[in-house]
C-alpha positions as CSV (number, residue, x, y, z in Angstrom):
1,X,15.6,-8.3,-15.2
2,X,16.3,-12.0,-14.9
3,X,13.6,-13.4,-16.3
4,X,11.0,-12.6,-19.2
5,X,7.5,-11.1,-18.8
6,X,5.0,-12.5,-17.1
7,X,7.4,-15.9,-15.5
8,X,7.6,-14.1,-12.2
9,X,5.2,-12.4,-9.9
10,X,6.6,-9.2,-8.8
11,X,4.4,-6.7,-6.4
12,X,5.4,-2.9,-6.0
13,X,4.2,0.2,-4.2
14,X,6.6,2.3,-6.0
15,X,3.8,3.8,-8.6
16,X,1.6,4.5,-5.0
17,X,4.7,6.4,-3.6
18,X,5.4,8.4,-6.7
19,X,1.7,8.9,-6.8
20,X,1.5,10.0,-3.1
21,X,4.7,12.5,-3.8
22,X,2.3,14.0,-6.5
23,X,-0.5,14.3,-4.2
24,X,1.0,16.2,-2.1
25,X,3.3,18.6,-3.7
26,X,-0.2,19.6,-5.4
27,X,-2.4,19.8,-2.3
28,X,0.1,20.4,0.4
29,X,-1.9,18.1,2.5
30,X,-0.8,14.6,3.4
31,X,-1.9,11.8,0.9
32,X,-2.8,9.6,3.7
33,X,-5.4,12.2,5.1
34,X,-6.5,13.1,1.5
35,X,-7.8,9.5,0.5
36,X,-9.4,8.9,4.4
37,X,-11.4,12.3,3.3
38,X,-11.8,12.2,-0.4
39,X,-12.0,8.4,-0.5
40,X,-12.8,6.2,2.3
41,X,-14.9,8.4,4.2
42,X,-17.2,9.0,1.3
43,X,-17.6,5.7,0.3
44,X,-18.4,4.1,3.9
45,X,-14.8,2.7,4.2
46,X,-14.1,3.3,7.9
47,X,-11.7,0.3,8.6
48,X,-9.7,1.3,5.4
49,X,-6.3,3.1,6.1
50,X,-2.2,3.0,4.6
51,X,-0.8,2.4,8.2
52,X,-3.2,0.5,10.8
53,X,-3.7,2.8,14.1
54,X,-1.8,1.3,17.0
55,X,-3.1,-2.0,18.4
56,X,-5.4,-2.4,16.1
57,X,-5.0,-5.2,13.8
58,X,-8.1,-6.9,13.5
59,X,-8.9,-7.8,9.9
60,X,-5.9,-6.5,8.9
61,X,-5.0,-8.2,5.7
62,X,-1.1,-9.4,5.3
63,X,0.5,-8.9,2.6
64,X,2.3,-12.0,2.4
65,X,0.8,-15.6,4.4
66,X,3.8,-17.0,6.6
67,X,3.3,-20.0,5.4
68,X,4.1,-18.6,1.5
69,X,7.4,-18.1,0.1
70,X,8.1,-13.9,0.2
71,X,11.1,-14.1,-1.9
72,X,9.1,-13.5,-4.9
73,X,7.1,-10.7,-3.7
74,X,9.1,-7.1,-3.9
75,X,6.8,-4.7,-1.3
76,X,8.9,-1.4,-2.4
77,X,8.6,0.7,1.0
78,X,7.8,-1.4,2.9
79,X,9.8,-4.0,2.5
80,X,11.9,-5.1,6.0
């Protein structure tokens, strides 16, 4: 680490992804499917999703603004 606690912002999926491994080695299912039917769907959430379907970016919030500086964000997986 290069600087103390709580001087940088720093962003990371890496406790989603160990989460999602979790998920499913337990269910055997996928976790995307599991939180559309144990999550979203219940909850009314029907333009929720991990991965947007194709063409289909309409409200889609980014994680980063262009016009911000990304060097301080780390996005884990998904990270280019």
């Amino acid at each position: 680490m290069t600087t103390g606690p709580y001087q940088r912002a720093l962003y990371s999926n890496e406790a989603f992804e160990i989460l999602a491994y979790a998920y499913e080695s337990i269910t055997g299912g996928s976790f995307e499917d599991g939180l559309k039917k144990d999550m979203f769907e219940p909850l009314g959430m029907d333009r929720s999703f991990l991965h947007p379907p194709p063409a289909d970016d309409r409200n889609l919030l980014r994680p980063v603004p262009p016009d911000v500086d990304d060097t301080l964000w780390d996005l884990g997986a998904l990270a280019p």
